[in-house]
C-alpha positions, -999 to 999 in steps of 0.1 A, spaced: -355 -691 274 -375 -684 241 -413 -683 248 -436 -708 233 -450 -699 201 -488 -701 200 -499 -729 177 -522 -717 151 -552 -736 124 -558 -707 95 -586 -706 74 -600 -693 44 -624 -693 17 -612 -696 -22 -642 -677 -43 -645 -674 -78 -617 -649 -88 -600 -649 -60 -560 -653 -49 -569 -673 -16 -531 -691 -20 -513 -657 -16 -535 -643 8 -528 -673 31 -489 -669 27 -498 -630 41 -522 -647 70 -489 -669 79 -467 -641 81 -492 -618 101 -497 -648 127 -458 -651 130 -457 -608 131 -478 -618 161 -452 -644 177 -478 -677 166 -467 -711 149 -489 -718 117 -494 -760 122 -519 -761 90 -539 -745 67 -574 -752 53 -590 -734 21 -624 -741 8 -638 -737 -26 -672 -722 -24 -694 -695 -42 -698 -676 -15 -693 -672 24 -721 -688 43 -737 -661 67 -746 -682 100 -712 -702 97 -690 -687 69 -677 -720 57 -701 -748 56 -714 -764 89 -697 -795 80 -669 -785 70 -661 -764 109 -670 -803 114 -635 -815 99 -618 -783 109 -627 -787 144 -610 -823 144 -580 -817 123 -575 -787 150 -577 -815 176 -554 -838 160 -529 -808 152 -534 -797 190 -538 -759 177 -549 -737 205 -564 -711 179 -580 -711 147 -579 -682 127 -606 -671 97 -587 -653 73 -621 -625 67 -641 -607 92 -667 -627 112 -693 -613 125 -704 -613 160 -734 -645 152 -707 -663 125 -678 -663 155 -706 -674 180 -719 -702 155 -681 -709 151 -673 -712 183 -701 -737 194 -683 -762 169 -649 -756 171 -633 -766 208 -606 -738 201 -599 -702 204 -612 -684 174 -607 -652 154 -606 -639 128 -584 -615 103 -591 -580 120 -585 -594 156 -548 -605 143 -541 -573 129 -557 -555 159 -530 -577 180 -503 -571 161 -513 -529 162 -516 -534 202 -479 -550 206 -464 -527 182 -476 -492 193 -453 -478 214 -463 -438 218 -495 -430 239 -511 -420 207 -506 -452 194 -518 -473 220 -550 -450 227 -557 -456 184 -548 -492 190 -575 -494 219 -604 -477 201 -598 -500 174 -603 -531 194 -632 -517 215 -650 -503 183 -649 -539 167 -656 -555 194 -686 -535 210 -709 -554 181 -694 -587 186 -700 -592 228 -729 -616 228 -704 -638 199 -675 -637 220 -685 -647 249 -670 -682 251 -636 -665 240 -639 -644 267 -645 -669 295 -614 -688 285 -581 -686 308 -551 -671 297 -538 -654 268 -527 -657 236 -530 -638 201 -563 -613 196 -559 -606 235 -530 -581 239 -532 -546 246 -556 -521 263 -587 -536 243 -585 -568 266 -594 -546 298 -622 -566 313 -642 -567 276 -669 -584 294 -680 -554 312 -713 -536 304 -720 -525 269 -718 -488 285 -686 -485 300 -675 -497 267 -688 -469 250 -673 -443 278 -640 -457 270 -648 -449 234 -659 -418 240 -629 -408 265 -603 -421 239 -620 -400 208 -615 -370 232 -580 -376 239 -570 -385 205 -587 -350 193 -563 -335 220 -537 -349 207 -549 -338 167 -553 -300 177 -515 -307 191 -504 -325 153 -523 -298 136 -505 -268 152 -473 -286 146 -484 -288 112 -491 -253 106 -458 -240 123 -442 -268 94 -457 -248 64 -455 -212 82 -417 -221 83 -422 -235 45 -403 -270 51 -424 -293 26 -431 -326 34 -424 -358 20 -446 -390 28 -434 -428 29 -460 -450 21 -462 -486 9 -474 -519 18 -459 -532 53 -423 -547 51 -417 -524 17 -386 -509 35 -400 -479 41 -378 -476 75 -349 -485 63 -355 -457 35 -357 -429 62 -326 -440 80 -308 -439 46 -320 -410 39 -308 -396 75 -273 -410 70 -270 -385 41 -269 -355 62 -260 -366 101 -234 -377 119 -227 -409 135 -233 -394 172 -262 -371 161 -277 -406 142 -278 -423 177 -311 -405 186 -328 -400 149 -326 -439 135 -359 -456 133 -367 -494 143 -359 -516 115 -370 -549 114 -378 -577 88 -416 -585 99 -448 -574 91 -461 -542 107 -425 -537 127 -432 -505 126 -463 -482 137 -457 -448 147 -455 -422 126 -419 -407 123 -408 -375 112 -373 -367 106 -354 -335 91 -332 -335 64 -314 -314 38 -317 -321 5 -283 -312 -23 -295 -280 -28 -291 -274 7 -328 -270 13 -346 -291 42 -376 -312 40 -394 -334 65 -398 -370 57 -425 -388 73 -424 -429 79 -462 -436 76 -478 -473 87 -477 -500 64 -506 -506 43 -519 -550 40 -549 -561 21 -582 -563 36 -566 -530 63 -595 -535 92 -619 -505 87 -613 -500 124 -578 -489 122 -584 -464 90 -608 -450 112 -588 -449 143 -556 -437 128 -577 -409 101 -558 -385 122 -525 -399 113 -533 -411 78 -544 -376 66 -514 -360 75 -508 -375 36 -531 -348 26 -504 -322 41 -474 -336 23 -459 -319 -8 -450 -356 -25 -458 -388 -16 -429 -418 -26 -450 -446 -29 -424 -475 -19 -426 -513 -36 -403 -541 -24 -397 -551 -69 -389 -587 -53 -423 -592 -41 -442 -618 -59 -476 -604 -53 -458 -568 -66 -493 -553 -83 -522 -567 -63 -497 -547 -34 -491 -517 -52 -529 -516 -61 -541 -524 -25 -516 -493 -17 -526 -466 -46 -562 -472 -36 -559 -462 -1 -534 -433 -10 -565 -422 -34 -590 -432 -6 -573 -406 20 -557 -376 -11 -584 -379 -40 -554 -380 -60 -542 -343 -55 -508 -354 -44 -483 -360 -70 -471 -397 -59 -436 -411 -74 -430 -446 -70 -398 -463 -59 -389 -495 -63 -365 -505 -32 -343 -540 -27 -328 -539 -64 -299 -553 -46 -320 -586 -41 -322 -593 -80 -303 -622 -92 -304 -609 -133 -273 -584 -135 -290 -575 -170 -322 -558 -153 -319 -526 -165 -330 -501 -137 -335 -466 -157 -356 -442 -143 -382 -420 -154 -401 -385 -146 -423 -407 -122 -402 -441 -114 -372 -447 -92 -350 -474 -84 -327 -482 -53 -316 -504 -24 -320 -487 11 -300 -508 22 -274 -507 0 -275 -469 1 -280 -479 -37 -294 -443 -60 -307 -432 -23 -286 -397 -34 -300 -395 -69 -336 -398 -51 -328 -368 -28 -317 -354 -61 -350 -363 -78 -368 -348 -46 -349 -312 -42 -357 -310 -84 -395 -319 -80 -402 -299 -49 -377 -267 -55 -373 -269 -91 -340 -258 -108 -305 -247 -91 -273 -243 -104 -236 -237 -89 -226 -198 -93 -195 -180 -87 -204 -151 -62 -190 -117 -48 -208 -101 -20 -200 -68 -7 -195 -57 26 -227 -38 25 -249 -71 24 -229 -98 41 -262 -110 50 -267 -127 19 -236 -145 26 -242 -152 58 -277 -169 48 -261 -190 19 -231 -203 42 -261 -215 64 -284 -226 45 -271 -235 9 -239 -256 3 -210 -235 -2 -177 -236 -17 -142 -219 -22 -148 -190 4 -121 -160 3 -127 -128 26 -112 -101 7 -110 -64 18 -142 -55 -1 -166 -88 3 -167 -122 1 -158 -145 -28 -177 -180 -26 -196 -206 -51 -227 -217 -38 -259 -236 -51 -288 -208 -57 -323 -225 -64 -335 -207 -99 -365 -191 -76 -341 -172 -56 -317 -161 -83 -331 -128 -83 -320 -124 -47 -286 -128 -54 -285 -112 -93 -263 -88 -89 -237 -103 -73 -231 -138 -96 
């Protein structure tokens, strides 16, 4: 039997120059990422947000009874509250409330699924919540569950102020732990010179589904069993960062790495909490900055995710963007040409996903070419390491070498000279 979804009120202010319509359409699909029912949706046209009560006292007034008459068990504000605005709040409305950052929070807490993701989650939650005790204390006396209360962050919240900051303290020393552990990783990556491709993009971009294409290319179906990544179509469906190996046309490998999904209005408590993750960007060779080209609010997303890729690199990554779901267009005359910096495919589909690896190997190794070799007896290693480790064609052993075509990458040509 399918469990009940929680019924939600969500709120929000419309200021001058603001897009408070789309950002409500993201609310709704972060409160059903969360497994809640949106029952209505109230927007307010004001100057500015009120700093006891965010929207005007009278208007909590009307929200308070339309939340009644709707039954809603939560309302959610669709900005930060502070710990005397959700107190305020709370002594009008006779409803669970919370606010923006406590939904994402949730979501973060049901998705994590690695201890390092669950200890960021829950550092997150205790570090926005630590400020906020005296304002939550009505939520906190309420029964039950519901959305803003999963994960390790609910562990008896009410607790001292002090034990609150032990846990934080406990969790910043595990999570450094478990940094020294990505950072030695890291270095044993570039000591064995494998570059690395980053992922990034705003959440439910496809940037999953992109890595298992991109897998498919060079695995079998058994060996695929253990390396595919969780795909679903939902907000935030996936958390942990992935890493997976694969060999690019020339024959070279590189390691892609599935990052989170950026949102608007990303809680400064989880870019804090997952710096350690994030800043793994800093380490890659090329970032493919992925955009879902059906997505109505396509530039406000692509900004929101350019700034934080500049926020974490200072720009000193060379990004390339990708436009995925091509195969969702309705106009068969879109022309899809790509540029030096510009890409177009379907993950999905499997659509160009072979003329990006293309575009990669070129951007990362530079030239290669196809040559016809003989190696000599003398210095079959050569051979041996391009029948590993390049793609090889046409072999014949003959008494006094070996005959083969392989790809050569133009920076190792020298290697191989006097033999082509």
């Amino acid at each position: 039997m399918e469990k009940e979804r929680e019924k939600c009120l969500i709120v929000g202010i419309q200021l001058s120059g603001s897009d408070e319509e789309n950002d409500m359409e993201e609310l709704t699909q972060l409160v059903e990422a969360a497994e809640g029912e949106v029952l209505g949706c109230v927007i307010q046209n004001r100057h500015s947000i009120d700093n006891r009560f965010y929207l005007g006292q009278g208007k909590l007034e009307e929200i308070s009874n339309y939340a009644k008459e709707l039954d809603a068990e939560t309302v959610i504000f669709n900005d930060e509250l502070s710990g005397s605005q959700l107190k305020n709040i709370e002594d009008i409305i006779d409803a669970r409330v919370i606010d923006r950052t406590t939904l994402i929070l949730d979501i973060f807490a049901r998705r994590a699924l690695t201890n390092e993701g669950k200890l960021q989650v829950e550092l997150a939650q205790l570090k926005y919540k630590l400020p906020r005790l005296s304002g939550m204390r009505k939520d906190l006396s309420r029964q039950g569950g519901g959305i803003g209360t999963k994960g390790p962050g609910e562990k008896k919240i009410e607790t001292d102020r002090r034990h609150i900051v032990s846990r934080i303290q406990d969790i910043e020393a595990q999570i450094e732990k478990i940094e020294q552990v990505r950072d030695t990783k890291r270095k044993k990556r570039m000591k064995d010179e494998i570059p690395v491709v980053s992922i990034v993009g705003y959440t439910n971009a496809g940037k999953s589904t992109l890595l298992n294409a991109l897998i498919e290319t060079c695995y079998t179906d058994e060996e695929l069993e253990n390396k595919k990544v969780f795909v679903r179509d939902m907000l935030f469906a996936t958390l942990d960062t992935e890493h997976r190996r694969v060999r690019l046309p020339g024959g070279r490998y590189v390691i892609f790495s599935d990052t989170v999904g950026f949102i608007k209005k990303l809680p400064t408590q989880i870019v804090k909490a997952f710096k350690g993750t994030l800043e793994e960007l800093k380490y890659a060779n090329l970032i493919l900055h992925l955009i879902d080209i059906n997505d109505e609010n396509l530039e406000l997303h692509k900004q929101t995710t350019l700034d934080l890729i500049s926020q974490i690199t200072d720009n000193e990554i060379p990004v390339v963007t990708v436009y995925n779901k091509i195969d969702k267009i309705d106009n068969s005359n879109v022309s899809f040409m790509p540029n030096e910096n510009t890409l177009y495919i379907s993950a999905t589909q499997k659509n160009n996903v072979n003329s990006l690896l293309e575009y990669i190997d070129n951007k990362i190794n530079g030239e290669k070419n196809k040559y016809s070799l003989k190696i000599p007896n003398s210095d079959l290693k050569l051979f041996y390491y391009l029948y590993e480790n390049r793609f090889t064609d046409n072999v014949e052993y003959e008494a006094d070498g070996v005959k083969l075509e392989a790809i050569i990458y133009e920076d190792e040509r020298y290697k191989y000279e006097a033999y082509i």
